[in-house]
N, C-alpha and C positions, 0 to 999 in steps of 0.2 A: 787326677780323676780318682780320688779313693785310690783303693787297692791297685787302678790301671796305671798307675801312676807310674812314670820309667823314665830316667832321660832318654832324649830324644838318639843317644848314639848308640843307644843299647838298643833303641826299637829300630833302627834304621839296619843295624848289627843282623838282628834277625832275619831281615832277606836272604843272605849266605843259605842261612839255614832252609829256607825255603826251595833255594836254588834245586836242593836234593829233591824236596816234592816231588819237582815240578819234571823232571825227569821219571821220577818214579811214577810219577801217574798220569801222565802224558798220557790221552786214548784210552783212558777208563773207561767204563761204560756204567748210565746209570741205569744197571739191572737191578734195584733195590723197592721200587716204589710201585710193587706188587703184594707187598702183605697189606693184612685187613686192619687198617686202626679201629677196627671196632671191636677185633678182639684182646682175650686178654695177652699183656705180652709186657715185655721189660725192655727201654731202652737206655745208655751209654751217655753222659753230657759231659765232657769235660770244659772246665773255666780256670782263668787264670787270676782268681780274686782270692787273697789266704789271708788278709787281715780277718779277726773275727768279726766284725760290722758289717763287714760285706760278705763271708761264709752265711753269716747269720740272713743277711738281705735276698742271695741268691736262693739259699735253703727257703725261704721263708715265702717264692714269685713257682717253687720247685714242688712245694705242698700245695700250692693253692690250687696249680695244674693240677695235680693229683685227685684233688679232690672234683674238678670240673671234667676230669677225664678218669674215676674210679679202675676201670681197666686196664690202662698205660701206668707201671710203674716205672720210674725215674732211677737209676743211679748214678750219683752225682762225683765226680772225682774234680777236686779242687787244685790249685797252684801247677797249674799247666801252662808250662810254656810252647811258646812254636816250636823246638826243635825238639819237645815230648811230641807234639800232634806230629810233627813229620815222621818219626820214628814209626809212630804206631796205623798211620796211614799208607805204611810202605810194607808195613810188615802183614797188614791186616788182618782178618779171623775177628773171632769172638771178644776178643779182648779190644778192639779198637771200640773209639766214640764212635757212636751217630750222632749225636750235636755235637759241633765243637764251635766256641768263643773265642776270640782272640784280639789281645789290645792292638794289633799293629793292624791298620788299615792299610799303610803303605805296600802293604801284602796282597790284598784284594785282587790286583792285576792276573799275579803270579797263580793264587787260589783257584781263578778260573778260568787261566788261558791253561794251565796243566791240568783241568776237569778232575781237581784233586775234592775240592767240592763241587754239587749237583748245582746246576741251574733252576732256580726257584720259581722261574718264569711263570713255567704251566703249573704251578701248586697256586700262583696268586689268584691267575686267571682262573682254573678252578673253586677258587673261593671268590672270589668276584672283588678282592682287593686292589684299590689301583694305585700302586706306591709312588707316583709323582703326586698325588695328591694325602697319601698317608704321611710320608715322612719332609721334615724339612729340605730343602732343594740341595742344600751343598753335601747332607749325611743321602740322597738318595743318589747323587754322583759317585759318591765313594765307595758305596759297594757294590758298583758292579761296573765292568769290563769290558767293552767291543759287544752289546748290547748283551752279554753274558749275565745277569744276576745270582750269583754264587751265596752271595749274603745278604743280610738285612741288619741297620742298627740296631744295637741294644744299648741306650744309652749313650750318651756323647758327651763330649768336650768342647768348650767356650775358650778364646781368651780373651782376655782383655788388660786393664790396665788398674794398679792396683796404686794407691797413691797417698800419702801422709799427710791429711789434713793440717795437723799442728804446723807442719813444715811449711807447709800453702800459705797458711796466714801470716805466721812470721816471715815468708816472703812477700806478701802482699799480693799475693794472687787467689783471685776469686773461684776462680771454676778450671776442671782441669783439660789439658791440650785436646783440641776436638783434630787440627792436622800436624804434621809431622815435625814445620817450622816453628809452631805453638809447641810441641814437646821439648824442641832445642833450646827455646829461649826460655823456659822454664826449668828447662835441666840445669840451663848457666844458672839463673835467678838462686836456683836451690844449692846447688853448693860451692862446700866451704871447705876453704881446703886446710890444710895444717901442715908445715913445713913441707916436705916430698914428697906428701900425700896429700889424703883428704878428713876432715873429721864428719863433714859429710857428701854421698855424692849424690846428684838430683837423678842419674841413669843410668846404670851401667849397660851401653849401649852394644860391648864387645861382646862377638857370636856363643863366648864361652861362659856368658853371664844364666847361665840356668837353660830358660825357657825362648832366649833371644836366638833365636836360630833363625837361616834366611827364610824358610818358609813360612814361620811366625809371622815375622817383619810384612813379610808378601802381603799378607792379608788383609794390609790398608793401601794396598794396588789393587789394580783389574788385572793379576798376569794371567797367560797362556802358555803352558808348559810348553804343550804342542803344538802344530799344523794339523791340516788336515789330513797328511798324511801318517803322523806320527811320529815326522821328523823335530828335533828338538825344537822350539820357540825361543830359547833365551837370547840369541843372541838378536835377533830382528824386533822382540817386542818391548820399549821403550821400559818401559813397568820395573824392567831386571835392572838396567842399567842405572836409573834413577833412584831405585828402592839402594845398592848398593852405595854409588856417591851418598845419598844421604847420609847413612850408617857411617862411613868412611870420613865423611865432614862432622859429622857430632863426634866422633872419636879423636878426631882431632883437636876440636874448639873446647874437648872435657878436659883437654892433660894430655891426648897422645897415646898411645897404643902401650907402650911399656910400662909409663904410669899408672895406667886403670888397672893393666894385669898386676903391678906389685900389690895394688889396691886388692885386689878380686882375691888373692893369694890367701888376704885374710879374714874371707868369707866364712861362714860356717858352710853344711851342708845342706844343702838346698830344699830333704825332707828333716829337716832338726830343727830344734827351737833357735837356734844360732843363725839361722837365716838372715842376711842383710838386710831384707825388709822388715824382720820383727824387730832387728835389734837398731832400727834407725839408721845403718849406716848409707840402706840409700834408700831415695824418698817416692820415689817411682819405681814400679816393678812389672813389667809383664808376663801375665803368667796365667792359670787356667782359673776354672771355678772353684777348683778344691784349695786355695791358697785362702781364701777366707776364713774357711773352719779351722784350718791351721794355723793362721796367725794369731783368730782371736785364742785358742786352746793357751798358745803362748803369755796371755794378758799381755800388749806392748802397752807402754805408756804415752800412745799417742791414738787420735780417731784415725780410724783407717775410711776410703773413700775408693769407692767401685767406678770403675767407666769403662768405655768402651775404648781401642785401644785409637791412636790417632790414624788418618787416612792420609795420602798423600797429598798435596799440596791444592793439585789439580782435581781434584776430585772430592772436593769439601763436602761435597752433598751427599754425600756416601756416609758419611757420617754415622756412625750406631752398626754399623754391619762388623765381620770379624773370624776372624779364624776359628774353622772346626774339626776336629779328628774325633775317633770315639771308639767306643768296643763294636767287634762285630761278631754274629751268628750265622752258621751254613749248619748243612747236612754234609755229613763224609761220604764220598762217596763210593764207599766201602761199603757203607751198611747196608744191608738185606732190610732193612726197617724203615726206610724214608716215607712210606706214609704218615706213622707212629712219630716218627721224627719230626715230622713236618709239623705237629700237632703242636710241639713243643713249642718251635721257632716261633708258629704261629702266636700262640700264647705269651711267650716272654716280648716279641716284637712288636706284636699289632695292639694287645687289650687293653685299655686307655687303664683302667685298675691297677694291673698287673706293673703295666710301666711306670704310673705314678708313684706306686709302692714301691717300689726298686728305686729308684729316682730319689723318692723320700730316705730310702734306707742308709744310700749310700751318698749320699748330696752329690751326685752327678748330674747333669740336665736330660731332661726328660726328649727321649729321638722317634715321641709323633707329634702331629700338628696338633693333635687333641686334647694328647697329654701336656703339653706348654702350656694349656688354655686351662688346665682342670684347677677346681675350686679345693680339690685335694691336695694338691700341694703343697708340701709345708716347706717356707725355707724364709729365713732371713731378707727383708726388705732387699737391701741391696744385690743379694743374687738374682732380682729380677733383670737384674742388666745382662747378666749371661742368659738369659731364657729371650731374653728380645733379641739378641746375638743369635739364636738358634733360629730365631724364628724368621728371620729378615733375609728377604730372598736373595739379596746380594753380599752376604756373607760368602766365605769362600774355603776353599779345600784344596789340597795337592790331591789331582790325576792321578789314577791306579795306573802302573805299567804293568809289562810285560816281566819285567826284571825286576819288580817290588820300588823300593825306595831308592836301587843304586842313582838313579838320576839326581836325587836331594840330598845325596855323601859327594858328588862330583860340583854341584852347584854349594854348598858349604865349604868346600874344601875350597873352593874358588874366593867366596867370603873370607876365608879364614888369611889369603893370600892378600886380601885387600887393602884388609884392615889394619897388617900388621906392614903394608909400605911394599912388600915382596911383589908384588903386581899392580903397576902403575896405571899399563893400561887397561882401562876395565873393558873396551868395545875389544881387543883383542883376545884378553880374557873369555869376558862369553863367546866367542866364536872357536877359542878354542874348546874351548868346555860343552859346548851341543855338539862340536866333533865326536868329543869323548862320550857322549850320552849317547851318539846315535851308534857307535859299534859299538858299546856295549849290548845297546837293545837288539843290535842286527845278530848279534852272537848269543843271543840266550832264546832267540825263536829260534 
């Protein structure tokens, strides 16, 4: 995602950090959204984008408010991470944001069960916006919590399935895997091995292959994290158990769990030009929208081919839907300013301009229903498969908890045991592992 860009261990990582928030500001109150946005006044944004494309894209969504709000000036503080905003929402005063951005959605829960950000509810209603119908259905579950809205997207993340034409043909395959059996037997097709290795591989299916993480994977399932209660879902809802055996049988039928990893070993880094998929070495990749502009920057000597990623087996018709995560926006609710603040959010979130150009700036996909449709848009043919991906109501998301992402470090770490032969049985598996989810959660309320 541009600048949002993080492995997935490092954004899961930041819950921890949250953890503090969420204590810290447990029974805040938002006594803030009493000043006059009409008058003149200065308010605090911090974001966590420091490439200069995206400096320049945010800076450039940060004037425009400016100028459509003359009175609200803006000051913008850059390369912020969450356990900066936690510091500075614990410590609060003058120095704290009134806007704060942040790439970890998995956080959302934690955001506004500890009323660490303000509830957006009555600002929408007061503007008369209705966000099950503003924003795409899977980015309008994500940011908000036990009918809590703390945030709003800005911007969001696709994945799908990226794929090596030249390779395709010189297998003899036409079009790429629409379900999950279709990516198996094309993975075999594709490669080729070379004495203890491979000289090429059609998938690297193992969880430590970049962007292959279980939640990923989930995304061409229907899963249910939870019950209605809020008790874990993994281990009674079929989706978990099956998304898993899959993964566990392609890693087997490629070479085997120690041979992909000696294979994997000799990966470049996942943002560098040495990337396995630029440099051929494997012919399928799944991965977000921002893997495009990065490949081609690379020049690889082969066509590259965008799709959606495959669906499970049983679920063929689902086809085109897909995993979404993204950046998100609150008010602190700390600041004395959330009218003024609110101005902001409103702007950078809702104005079909405002997001298209962001969107444009940063080639991330656009997080309104409006904006996916705008004739503004400028992007490369093939990135329209991630914007149909956004826009497809059956597209899907991990659930905000209570306790941030710990639930999908407990279900990966369960993956990780699977794959590698260490837990045979998966149905005992997930039942231990929603054990582990559910005290966890019961101990962070």
């Amino acid at each position: 995602m541009s600048g949002n860009r993080r492995k997935t261990a490092a954004a899961l990582a930041a819950t921890a950090a949250i953890s503090l928030l969420a204590s810290a500001c447990t029974g805040q109150s938002s006594s803030g959204a009493h000043d006059d946005a009409s008058k003149e006044t200065t308010i605090t944004f911090w974001h966590g984008w420091s490439a200069p494309n995206e400096v320049k894209g945010i800076q450039a969504t940060v004037d425009a408010f400016e100028k459509a709000h003359p009175n609200i000036h803006v000051k913008v503080v850059g390369n912020m991470t969450d356990d900066k905003i936690n510091q500075a929402l614990r410590a609060g005063g003058s120095k704290a944001p009134d806007v704060v951005s942040s790439f970890t959605t998995n956080n959302v829960g934690k955001f506004c069960s500890s009323k660490a950000f303000v509830d957006l509810n009555s600002f929408l209603k007061k503007d008369g916006i209705e966000a099950d119908k503003t924003f795409p259905k899977a980015m309008n579950e994500y940011t908000q919590f036990n009918g809590v809205r703390c945030t709003l997207p800005l911007l969001g993340d696709a994945y799908g399935l990226y794929y090596n034409k030249d390779a395709f043909k010189a297998a003899g395959i036409d079009s790429p895997p629409k379900t999950w059996s279709e990516l198996a037997a094309d993975a075999k097709k594709l490669t080729k091995t070379k004495g203890d290795s491979y000289e090429q591989l059609g998938f690297m299916p193992n969880y430590h292959g970049y962007e292959s993480t279980t939640e990923h994977y989930l995304g061409g399932w229907s899963p249910t994290y939870f019950d209605g209660n809020g008790k874990s879902n993994i281990a009674k809802d079929p989706a978990f158990a099956s998304m898993l055996t899959t993964q566990k049988k392609l890693v087997d039928d490629l070479g085997g769990y120690a041979k992909l990893e000696k294979f994997r070993t000799t990966f470049g880094d996942e943002w560098g030009a040495k990337h396995p998929f630029h440099t051929g070495q494997v012919a399928m990749q799944l991965d977000g929208e921002w893997r495009l502009g990065m490949a081609e920057d690379t020049k690889p000597k082969f066509e590259i081919g965008v799709a959606p990623m495959p669906v499970a087996d049983d679920e063929a018709d689902t086809y085109g839907r897909g995993y979404l995560t993204g950046t998100i926006a609150g008010i602190a609710a700390t600041s004395a300013k959330q009218n003024a603040a609110w101005e902001l959010v409103k702007f950078m979130t809702t104005d079909t301009d405002a997001v298209v150009d962001f969107a444009n700036a940063i080639h991330n996909v656009p997080s309104t229903l409006a904006a996916l449709k705008s004739p503004k848009l400028k992007y490369d043919p093939r990135f329209k498969t991630f914007l149909d991906i956004a826009a497809n109501p059956q597209s899907t998301t991990t659930p905000p908890s209570v306790n941030g992402g710990a639930y999908l470090v407990s279900l990966q770490n369960l993956g990780f045991d699977i794959e590698k032969g260490k837990q045979k049985d998966i149905k005992a598996g997930l039942e231990k592992t929603a054990e582990e989810i559910d005290a966890a959660i019961a101990q962070a309320k």
